[in-house]
C-alpha positions in Angstrom: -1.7 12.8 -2.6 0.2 16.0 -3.1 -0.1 15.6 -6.8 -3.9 14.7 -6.4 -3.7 18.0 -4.7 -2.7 20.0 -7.6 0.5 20.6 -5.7 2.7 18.9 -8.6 5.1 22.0 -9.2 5.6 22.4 -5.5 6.9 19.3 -5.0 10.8 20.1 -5.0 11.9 16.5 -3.5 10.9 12.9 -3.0 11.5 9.1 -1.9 13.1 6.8 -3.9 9.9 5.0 -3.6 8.2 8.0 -5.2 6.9 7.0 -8.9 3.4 8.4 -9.5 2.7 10.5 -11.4 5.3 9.6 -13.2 6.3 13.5 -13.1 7.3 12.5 -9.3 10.3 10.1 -10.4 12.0 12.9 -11.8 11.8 15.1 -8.7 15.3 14.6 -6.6 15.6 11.4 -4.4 16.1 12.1 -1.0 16.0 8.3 0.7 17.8 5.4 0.0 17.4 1.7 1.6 20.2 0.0 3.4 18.2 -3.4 2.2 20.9 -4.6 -0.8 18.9 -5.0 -4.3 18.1 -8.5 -5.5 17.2 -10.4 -2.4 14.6 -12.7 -2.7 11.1 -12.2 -0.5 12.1 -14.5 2.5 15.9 -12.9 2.6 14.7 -9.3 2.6 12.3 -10.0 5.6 15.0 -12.0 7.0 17.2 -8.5 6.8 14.6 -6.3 7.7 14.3 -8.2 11.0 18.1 -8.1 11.5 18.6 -4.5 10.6 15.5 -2.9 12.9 16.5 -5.7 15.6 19.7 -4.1 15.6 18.3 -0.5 16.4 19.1 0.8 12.8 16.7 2.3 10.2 16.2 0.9 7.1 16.3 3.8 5.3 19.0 6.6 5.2 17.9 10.4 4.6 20.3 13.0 2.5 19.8 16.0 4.9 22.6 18.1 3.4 20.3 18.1 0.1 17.1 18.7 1.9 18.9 21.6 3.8 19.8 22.9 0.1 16.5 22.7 -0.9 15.0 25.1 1.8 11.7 23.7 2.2 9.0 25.1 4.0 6.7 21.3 4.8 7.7 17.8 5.5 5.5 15.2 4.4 6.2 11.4 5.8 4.6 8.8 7.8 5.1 6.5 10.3 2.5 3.7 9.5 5.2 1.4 9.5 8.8 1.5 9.4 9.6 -0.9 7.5 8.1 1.4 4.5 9.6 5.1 5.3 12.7 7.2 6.5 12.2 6.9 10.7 9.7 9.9 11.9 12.4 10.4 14.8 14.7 10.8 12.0 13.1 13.1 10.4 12.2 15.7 13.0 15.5 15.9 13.8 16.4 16.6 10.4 13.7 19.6 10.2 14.8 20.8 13.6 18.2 21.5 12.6 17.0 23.0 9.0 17.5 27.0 8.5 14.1 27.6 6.9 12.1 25.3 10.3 10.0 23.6 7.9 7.2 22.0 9.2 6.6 18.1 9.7 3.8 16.4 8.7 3.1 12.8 9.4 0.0 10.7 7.7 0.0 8.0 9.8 -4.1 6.2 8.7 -4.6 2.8 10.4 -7.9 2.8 8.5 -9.7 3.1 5.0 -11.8 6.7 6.8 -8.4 8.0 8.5 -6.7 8.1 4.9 -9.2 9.4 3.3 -9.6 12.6 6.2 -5.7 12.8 5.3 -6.7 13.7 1.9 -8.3 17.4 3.9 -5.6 17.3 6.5 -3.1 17.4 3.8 -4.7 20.3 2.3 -4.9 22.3 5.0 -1.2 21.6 5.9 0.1 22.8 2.0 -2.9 25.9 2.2 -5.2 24.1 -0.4 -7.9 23.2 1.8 -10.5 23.8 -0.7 -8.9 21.5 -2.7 -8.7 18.6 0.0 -12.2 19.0 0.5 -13.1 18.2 -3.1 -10.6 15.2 -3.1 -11.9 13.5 -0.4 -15.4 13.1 -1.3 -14.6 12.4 -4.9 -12.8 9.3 -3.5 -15.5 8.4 -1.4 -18.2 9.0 -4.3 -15.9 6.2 -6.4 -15.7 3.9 -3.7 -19.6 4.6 -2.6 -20.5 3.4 -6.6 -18.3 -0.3 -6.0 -20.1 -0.5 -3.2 -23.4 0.0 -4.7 -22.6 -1.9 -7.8 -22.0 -5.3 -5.4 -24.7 -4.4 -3.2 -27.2 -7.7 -2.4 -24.9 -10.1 -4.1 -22.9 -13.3 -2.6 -20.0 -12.1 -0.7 -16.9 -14.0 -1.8 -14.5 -15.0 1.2 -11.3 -13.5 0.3 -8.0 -14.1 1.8 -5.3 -11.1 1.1 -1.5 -11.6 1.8 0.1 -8.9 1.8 3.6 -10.5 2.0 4.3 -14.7 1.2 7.4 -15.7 2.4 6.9 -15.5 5.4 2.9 -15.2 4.7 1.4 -11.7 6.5 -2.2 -11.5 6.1 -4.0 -8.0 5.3 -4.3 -5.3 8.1 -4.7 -1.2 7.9 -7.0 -0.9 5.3 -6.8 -3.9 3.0 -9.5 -5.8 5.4 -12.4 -2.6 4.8 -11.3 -2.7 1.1 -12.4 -6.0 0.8 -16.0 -5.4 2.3 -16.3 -2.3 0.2 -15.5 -4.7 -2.7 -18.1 -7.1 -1.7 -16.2 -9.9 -0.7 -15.8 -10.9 3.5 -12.0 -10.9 4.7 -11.2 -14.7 6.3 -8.2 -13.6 8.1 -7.5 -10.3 8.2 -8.5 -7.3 10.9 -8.8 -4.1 10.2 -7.2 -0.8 11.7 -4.2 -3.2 12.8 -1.0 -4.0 11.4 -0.5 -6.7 8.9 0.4 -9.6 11.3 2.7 -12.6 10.6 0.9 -16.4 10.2 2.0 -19.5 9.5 1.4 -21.4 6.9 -1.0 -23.8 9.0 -2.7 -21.3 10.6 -4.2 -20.5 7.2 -5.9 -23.9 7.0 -9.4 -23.6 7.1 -9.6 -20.2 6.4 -11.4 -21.7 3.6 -10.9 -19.0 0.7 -13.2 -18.6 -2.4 -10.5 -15.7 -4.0 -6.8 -15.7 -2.2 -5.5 -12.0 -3.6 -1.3 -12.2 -3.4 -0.5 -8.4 -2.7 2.9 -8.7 -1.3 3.9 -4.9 0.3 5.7 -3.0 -2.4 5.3 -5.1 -5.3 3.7 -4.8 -8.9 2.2 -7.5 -10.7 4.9 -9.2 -12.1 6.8 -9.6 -8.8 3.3 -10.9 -6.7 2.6 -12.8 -9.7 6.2 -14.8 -9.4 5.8 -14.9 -5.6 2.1 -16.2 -6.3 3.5 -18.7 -8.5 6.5 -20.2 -6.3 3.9 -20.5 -3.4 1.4 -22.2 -5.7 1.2 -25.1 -3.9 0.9 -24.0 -0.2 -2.0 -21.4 -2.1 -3.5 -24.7 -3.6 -3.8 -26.4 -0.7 -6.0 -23.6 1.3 -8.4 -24.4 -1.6 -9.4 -21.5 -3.7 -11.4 -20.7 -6.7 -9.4 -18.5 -7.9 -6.0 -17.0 -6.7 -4.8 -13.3 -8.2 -1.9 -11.3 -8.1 -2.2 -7.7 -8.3 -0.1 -4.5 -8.4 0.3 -4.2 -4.4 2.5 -0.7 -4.9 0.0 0.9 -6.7 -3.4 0.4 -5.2 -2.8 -1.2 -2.0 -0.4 -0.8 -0.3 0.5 3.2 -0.1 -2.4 4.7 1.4 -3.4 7.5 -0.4 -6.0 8.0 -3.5 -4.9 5.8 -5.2 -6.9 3.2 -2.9 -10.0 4.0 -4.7 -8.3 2.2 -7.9 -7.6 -1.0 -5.6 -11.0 -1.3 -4.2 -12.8 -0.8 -7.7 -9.8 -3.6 -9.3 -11.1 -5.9 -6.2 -14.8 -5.5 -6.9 -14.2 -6.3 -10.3 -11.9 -9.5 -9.7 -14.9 -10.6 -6.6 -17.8 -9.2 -9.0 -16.8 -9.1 -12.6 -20.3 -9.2 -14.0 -20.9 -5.9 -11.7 -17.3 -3.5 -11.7 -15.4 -3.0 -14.4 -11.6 -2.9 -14.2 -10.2 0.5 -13.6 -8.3 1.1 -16.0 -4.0 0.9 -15.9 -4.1 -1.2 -13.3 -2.5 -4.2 -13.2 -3.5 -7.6 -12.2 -3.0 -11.3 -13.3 -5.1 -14.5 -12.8 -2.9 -17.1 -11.6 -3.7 -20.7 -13.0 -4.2 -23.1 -10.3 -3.5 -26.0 -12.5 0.3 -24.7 -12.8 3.2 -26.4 -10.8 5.7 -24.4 -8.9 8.2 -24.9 -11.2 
């Protein structure tokens, strides 16, 4: 968002998670993850429960390098810890900081609340002009899907937005859907993504199941997609999709707009075209898990 704000060369620092543009993975990492690399989906949720059930933060801040880099704003969230350094964590942090920066936390639970971030954003980094041009440029792309699916069959759609254990969509995923044209079977909007079982899925009865596991890019929701192929088959789909969670779904910030014109093109093909550079695969029911 601070890129989409034309704020690029003031970035001086980001999260390890940080990779678009791709002029942000070359800023300085400030964040790590206490999660070790290579765990398979069921072991990391298994340690993120362990870890924050513990008291600890998943994610470890380098405050001697942010106190070198004398910065005047803070920009983090608290939408849900599992994704970001602890907002507690970073206050402190600021607090105890020569230059006092200021802390700002974009914390949406909603499609409308991330987009008013887009202003609030600007305000905060003195470019409001330029968050009032953002926002309605997002809404204008987002308006057009939902014109282009307007009057036509609404496919039910089922997002998970994690498989092992399943986690159907929350936040925004749910209002992305409907701005897609499609009607959400299990998810709620403006709450967080909740935990199911397997079983409470039946009868859900899904035209389109979309795997968006939290974090993910295609190839990863594609190979989770694919090892649950059976449990997916059995709900009794259509069609089943994995798609590029990290990019278009599950950070909320412009890039949203990208996700919601991918989804009316997978729900409506014959009516949105697929944004460009995003990535998405159709998984073939007919496979087995192996």
């Amino acid at each position: 968002m601070l890129f989409a704000l034309g704020l690029g060369d003031s970035v001086v620092a980001v999260t390890h998670e940080c990779d678009f543009p791709p002029e942000a993975e070359s800023k300085p990492h400030l964040t790590r993850t206490v999660i070790p690399p290579g765990l398979a989906a069921a072991e990391i949720d298994a340690e993120v429960k362990r870890v924050t059930g513990e008291g600890r933060a998943l994610y470890e801040l380098d405050d001697e390098r942010l106190r070198e880099l004398e910065v005047d704003l803070i920009v983090t969230q608290a939408v849900c810890e599992v994704c970001a350094v602890s907002y507690d964590d970073v206050v402190a942090v600021a607090a105890r900081l020569p230059s006092r920066p200021r802390v700002v936390s974009l914390d949406p639970g909603n499609l409308a609340e991330t987009l008013a971030d887009c202003e609030r954003l600007g305000r905060a980094a003195d470019r409001s002009e330029q968050g009032t041009e953002l926002r309605p440029r997002l809404e204008g792309r987002i308006g057009a899907v939902r014109d282009a699916v307007a009057g036509q069959d609404r496919p039910r759609t089922l997002a998970l937005e994690w498989l092992d254990p399943p986690f159907i969509g929350g936040h925004w995923v749910p209002e992305m859907i409907d701005a897609s044209g499609g009607t959400d079977v299990a998810g709620r909007p403006g709450v967080k993504s909740p935990e199911v079982g397997w079983d409470e899925l039946d009868g859900t009865d899904p035209d389109v199941i979309v795997a968006m596991p939290c974090g993910y890019y295609v190839e990863d929701s594609r190979r989770e997609a694919l090892e649950h192929i059976e449990r997916l088959r059995r709900l009794g789909p259509q069609r089943v999709y994995a798609v590029d969670a990290a990019s278009s779904f599950s950070r909320p910030g412009p890039r949203l707009a990208d996700g919601i014109e991918l989804l009316g093109h997978l729900l409506h093909p014959d009516r949105v075209e697929a944004p460009a550079g995003i990535g998405f695969a159709e998984i073939d029911l007919a496979r087995s898990a192996a």
